[in-house]
C-alpha positions in Angstrom: 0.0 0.0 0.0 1.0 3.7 0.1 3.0 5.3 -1.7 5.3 2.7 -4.0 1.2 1.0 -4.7 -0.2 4.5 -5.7 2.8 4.8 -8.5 2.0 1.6 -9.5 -1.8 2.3 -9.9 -0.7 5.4 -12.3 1.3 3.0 -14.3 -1.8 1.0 -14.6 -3.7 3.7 -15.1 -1.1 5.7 -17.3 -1.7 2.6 -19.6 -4.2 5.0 -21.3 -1.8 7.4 -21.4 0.4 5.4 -23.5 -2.5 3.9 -25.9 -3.6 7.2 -26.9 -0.3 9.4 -26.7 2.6 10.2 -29.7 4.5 6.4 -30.2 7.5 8.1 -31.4 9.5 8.9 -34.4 9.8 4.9 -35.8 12.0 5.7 -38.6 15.1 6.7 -36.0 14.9 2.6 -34.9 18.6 0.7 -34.9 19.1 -2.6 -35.3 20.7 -3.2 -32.3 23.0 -0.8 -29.4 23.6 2.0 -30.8 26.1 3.4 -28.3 27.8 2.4 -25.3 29.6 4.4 -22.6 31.9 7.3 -24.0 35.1 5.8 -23.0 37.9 8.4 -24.1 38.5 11.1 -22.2 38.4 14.7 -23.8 35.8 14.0 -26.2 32.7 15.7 -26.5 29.4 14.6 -27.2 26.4 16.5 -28.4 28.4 19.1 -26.2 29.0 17.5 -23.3 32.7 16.7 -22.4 33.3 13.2 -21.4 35.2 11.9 -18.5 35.8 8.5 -16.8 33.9 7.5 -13.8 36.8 7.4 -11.9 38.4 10.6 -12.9 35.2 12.5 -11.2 34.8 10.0 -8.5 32.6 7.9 -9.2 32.5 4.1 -9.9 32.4 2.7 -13.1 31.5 -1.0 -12.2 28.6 0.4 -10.5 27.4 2.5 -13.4 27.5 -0.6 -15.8 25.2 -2.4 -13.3 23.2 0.6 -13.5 23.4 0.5 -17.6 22.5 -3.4 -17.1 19.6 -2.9 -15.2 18.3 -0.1 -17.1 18.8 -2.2 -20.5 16.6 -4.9 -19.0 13.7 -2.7 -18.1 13.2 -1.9 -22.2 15.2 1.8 -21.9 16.2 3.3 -25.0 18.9 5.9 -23.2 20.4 5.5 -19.9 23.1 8.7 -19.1 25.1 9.7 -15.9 26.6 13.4 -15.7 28.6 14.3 -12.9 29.9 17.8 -12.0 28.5 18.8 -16.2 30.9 16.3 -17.0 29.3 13.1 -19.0 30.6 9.5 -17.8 28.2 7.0 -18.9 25.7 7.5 -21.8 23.6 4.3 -23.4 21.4 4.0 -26.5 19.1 1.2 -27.1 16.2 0.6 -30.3 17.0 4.5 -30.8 19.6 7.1 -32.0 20.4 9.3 -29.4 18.9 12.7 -31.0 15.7 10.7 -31.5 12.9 12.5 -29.5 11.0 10.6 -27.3 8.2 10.4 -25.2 8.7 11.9 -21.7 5.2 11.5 -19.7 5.1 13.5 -16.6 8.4 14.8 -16.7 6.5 17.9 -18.5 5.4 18.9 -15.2 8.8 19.1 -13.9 9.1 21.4 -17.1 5.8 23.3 -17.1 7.3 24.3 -13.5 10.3 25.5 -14.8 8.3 27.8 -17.6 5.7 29.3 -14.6 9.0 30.3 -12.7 11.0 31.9 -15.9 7.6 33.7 -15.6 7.6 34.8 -12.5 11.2 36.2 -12.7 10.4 38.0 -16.0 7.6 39.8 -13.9 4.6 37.8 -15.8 3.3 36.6 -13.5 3.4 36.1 -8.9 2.7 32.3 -7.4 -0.5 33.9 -5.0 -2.1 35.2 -8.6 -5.4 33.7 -8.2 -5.4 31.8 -11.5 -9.2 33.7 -12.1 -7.3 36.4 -13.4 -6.4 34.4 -16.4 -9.3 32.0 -16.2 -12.0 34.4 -16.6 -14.8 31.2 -16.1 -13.6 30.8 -12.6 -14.4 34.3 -11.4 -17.7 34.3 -9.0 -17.3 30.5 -8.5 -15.8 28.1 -5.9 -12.5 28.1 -7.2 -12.3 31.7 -7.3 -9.6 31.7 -4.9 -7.6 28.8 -6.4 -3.8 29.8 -7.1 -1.0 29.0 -9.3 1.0 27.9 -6.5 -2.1 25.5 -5.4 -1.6 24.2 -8.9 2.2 23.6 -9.2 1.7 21.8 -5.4 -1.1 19.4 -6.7 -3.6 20.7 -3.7 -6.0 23.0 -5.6 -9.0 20.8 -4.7 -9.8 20.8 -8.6 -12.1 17.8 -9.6 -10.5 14.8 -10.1 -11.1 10.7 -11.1 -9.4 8.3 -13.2 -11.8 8.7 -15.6 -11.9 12.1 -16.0 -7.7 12.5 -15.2 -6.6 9.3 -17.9 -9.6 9.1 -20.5 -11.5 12.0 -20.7 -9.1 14.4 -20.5 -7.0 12.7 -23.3 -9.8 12.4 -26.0 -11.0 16.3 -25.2 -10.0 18.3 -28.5 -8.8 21.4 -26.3 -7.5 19.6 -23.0 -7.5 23.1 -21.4 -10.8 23.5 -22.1 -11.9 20.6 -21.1 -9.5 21.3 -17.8 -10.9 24.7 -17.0 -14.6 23.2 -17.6 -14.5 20.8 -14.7 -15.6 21.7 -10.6 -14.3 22.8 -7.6 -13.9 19.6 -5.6 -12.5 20.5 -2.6 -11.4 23.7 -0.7 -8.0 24.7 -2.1 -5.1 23.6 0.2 -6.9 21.5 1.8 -6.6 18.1 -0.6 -3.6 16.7 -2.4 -4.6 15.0 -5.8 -2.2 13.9 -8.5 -4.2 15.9 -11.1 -3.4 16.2 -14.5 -6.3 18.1 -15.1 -5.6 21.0 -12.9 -2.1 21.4 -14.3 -3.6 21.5 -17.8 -4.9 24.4 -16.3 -1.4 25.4 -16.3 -1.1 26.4 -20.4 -3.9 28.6 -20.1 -2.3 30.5 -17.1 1.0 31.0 -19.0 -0.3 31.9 -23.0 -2.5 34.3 -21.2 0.7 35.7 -18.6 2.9 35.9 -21.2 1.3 36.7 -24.6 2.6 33.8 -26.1 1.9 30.0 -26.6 3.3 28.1 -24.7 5.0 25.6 -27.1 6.8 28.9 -28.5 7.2 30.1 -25.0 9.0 26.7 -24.4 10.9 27.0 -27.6 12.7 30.5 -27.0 12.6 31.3 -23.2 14.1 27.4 -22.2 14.9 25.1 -24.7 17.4 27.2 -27.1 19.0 29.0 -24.0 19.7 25.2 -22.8 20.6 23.8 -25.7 17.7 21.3 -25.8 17.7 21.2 -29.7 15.9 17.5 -29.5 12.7 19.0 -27.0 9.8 20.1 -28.4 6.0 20.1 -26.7 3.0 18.1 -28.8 -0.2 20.0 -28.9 -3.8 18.5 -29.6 -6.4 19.0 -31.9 -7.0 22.9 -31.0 -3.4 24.0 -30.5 -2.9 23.9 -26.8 0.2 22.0 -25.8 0.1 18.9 -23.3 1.8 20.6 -20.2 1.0 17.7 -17.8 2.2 15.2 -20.3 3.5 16.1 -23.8 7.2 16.8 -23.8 9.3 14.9 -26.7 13.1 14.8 -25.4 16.0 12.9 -25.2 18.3 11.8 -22.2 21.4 14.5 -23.4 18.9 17.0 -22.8 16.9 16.3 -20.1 20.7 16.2 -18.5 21.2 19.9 -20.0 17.4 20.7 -18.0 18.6 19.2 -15.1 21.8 21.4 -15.4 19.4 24.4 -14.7 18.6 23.1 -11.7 21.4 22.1 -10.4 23.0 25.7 -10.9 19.9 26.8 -8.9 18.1 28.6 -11.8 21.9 29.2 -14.1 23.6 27.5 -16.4 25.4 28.1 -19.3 26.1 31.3 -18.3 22.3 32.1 -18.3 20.2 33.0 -15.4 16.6 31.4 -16.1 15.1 30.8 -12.6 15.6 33.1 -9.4 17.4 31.1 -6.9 14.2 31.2 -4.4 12.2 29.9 -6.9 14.4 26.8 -7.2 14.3 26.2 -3.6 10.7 26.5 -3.4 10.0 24.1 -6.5 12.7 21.3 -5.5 14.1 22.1 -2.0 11.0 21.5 0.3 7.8 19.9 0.3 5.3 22.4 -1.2 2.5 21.1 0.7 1.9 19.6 4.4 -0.2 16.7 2.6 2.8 15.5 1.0 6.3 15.3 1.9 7.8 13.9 -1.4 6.5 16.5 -3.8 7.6 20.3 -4.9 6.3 22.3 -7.3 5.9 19.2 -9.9 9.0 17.8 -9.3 9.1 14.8 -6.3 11.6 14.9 -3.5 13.1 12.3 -1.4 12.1 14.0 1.7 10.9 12.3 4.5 7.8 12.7 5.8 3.7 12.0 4.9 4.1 10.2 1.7 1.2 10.3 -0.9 1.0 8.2 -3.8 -0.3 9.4 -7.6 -3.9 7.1 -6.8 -4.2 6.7 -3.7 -7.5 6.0 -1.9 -9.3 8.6 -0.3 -12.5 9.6 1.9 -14.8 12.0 0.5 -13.1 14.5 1.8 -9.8 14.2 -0.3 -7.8 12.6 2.4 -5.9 9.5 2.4 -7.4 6.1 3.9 -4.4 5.0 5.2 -1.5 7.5 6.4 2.2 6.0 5.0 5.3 8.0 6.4 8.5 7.3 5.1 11.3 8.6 2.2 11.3 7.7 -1.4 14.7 6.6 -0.9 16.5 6.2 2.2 19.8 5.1 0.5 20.1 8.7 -1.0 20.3 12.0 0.5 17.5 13.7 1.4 18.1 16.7 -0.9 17.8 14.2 -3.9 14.7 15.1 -5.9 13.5 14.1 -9.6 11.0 14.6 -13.0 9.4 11.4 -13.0 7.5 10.0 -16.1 5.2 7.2 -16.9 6.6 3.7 -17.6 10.1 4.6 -15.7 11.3 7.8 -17.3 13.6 9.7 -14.6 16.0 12.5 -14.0 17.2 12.2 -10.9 19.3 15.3 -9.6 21.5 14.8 -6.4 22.6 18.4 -5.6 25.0 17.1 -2.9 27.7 15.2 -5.2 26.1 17.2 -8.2 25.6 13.9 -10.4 22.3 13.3 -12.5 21.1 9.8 -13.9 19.2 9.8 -16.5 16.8 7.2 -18.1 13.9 7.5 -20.7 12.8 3.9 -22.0 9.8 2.1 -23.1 6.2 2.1 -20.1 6.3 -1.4 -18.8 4.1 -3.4 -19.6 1.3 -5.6 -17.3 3.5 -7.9 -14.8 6.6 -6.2 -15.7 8.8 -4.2 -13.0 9.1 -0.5 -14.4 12.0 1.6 -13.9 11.8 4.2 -11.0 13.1 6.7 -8.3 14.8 3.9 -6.3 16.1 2.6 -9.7 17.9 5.9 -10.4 18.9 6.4 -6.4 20.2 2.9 -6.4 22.8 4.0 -9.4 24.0 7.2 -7.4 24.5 5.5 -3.9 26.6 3.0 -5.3 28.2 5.1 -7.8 29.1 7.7 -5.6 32.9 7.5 -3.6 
């Protein structure tokens, strides 16, 4: 039960996620691995300079277990960067500039866009998101926030029904997003609600005059150097922000880069360093220890679960306490994705593991958190 159950009732339920979402580009397949780990020093790849393991400190027995492991549980990339140095990168079935399916790690992303936001003056976290949400004005989630939406306590309507099926066949998700009730009192409920973050695209297009697929494009991707990471949009132009990021592992490293230089990298400031805190240095909400601002933490604490059952009230049947995992620090945090895609950032040693790979299927054992954790505490010196 808890927590580790409730991530494995949104693979189950993510299933329809997966059915109904972009396959990826199937002319980029290889016939068999199409890289292993950089092994000469001084090279550079896509940009990246490559080291040994052992010339950053780090152990390269443990990181081929890691790459074994990984290649077992269907992943099509596998990469550890230590110190923006990269010592182990993996392809499998794909070319590493092939875009990919992401899932959920677009949260960890659509955070990232509302705080560039907020530092560019666009928008303030306590904006009640009726100011952009006209439809909400006069009604019970009048006083809803953006920051209730980036920590997943809004109190906005939510089932699996409406969060896996109905929301995927709508033809303007944020439409269909906006168009749902007030469920419970905001702040008072934690729900892993893909609807509410929908929500999200409206609030940014209408903060900062621009969509946010473009908004993506020119205010993260391109200062980055994510030239393989582009947003899907549906059938009337708004852009999946809960789900619908195409990327690869090389640059969901150069994302986590951002975050590791606490809102700079590259020589460009994106994020104010406060914002970073807030969004992957504490628990956002008291109804959840292990989650920021769409990003989950490895503190410990309350622990909540993606599908968890709860009273009618919104809160959990049974009360789990406890750390994602204990055999990292407790500053480690990650973008998690359906079917086992991770970035796992350890801020401490300042190493990232990477892995983007194929959704398990029924009976299978997908990757995860305690996958990528288990990489970095035996990798570490």
């Amino acid at each position: 039960m808890g927590l580790r159950r409730g991530l494995a009732a949104l693979t189950v339920a993510g299933a329809i996620v997966a059915a109904t979402a972009y396959a990826g580009p199937p002319d980029r397949a290889v016939s068999a691995t199409a890289a292993s780990a950089p092994a000469t020093d001084g090279k550079r790849v896509e940009g990246w300079p490559v080291r040994s393991p052992a010339s950053v400190g780090l152990r390269g027995s443990a990181l081929r277990d890691g790459a074994q492991v990984a290649r077992r549980r269907d992943s099509t990339c596998f990469a550890v960067v230590r110190n923006g140095k990269l010592v182990r990168e993996d392809n499998w079935q794909l070319r590493r500039d092939a875009p990919r399916e992401v899932y959920s790690i677009t949260k960890s992303v659509t955070s990232t866009l509302v705080g560039i936001a907020v530092r560019d003056g666009d928008l303030r976290l306590d904006d009640r998101v009726a100011r952009y949400v006209p439809q909400w004005r006069g009604t019970a989630s009048a006083t809803v926030t953006v920051r209730n939406l980036l920590a997943n306590d809004s109190g906005r309507f939510w089932s699996l029904q409406s969060d896996y099926a109905d929301l995927l066949a709508a033809r303007s998700r944020t439409a269909y997003a906006i168009g749902l009730s007030q469920q419970h009192a905001p702040g008072t409920a934690w729900a892993y609600n893909n609807a509410a973050i929908q929500v999200l695209e409206r609030v940014l297009e209408r903060s900062t005059g621009m969509g946010v697929a473009r908004y993506a494009r020119t205010r993260l991707f391109e200062p980055l150097g994510m030239a393989r990471t582009r947003f899907i949009t549906d059938r009337a132009d708004d852009a999946a922000v809960f789900y619908g990021l195409q990327t690869t592992c090389l640059d969901l490293a150069r994302f986590g880069m951002l975050q590791l230089g606490r809102g700079k990298a590259y020589g460009t400031r994106l994020l104010d360093k406060g914002y970073v805190t807030d969004a992957v240095g504490r628990p956002s909400t008291p109804h959840n220890a292990a989650y920021g601002y769409l990003w989950w933490l490895n503190r410990p604490g309350l622990l909540r679960g993606a599908t968890d059952a709860v009273d009618a009230q919104g809160q959990p049947l049974r009360q789990v306490t406890g750390q994602l995992a204990p055999s990292v620090g407790e500053d480690v945090y990650a973008a998690l994705g359906f079917g086992g895609q991770v970035l796992l950032v350890d801020p401490t040693t300042r190493t990232m593991v990477v892995r983007i790979g194929l959704p398990a299927q029924a009976g299978e054992e997908a990757y995860g958190f305690v996958d990528a954790a288990t990489v970095l505490s035996r990798a570490v010196r």
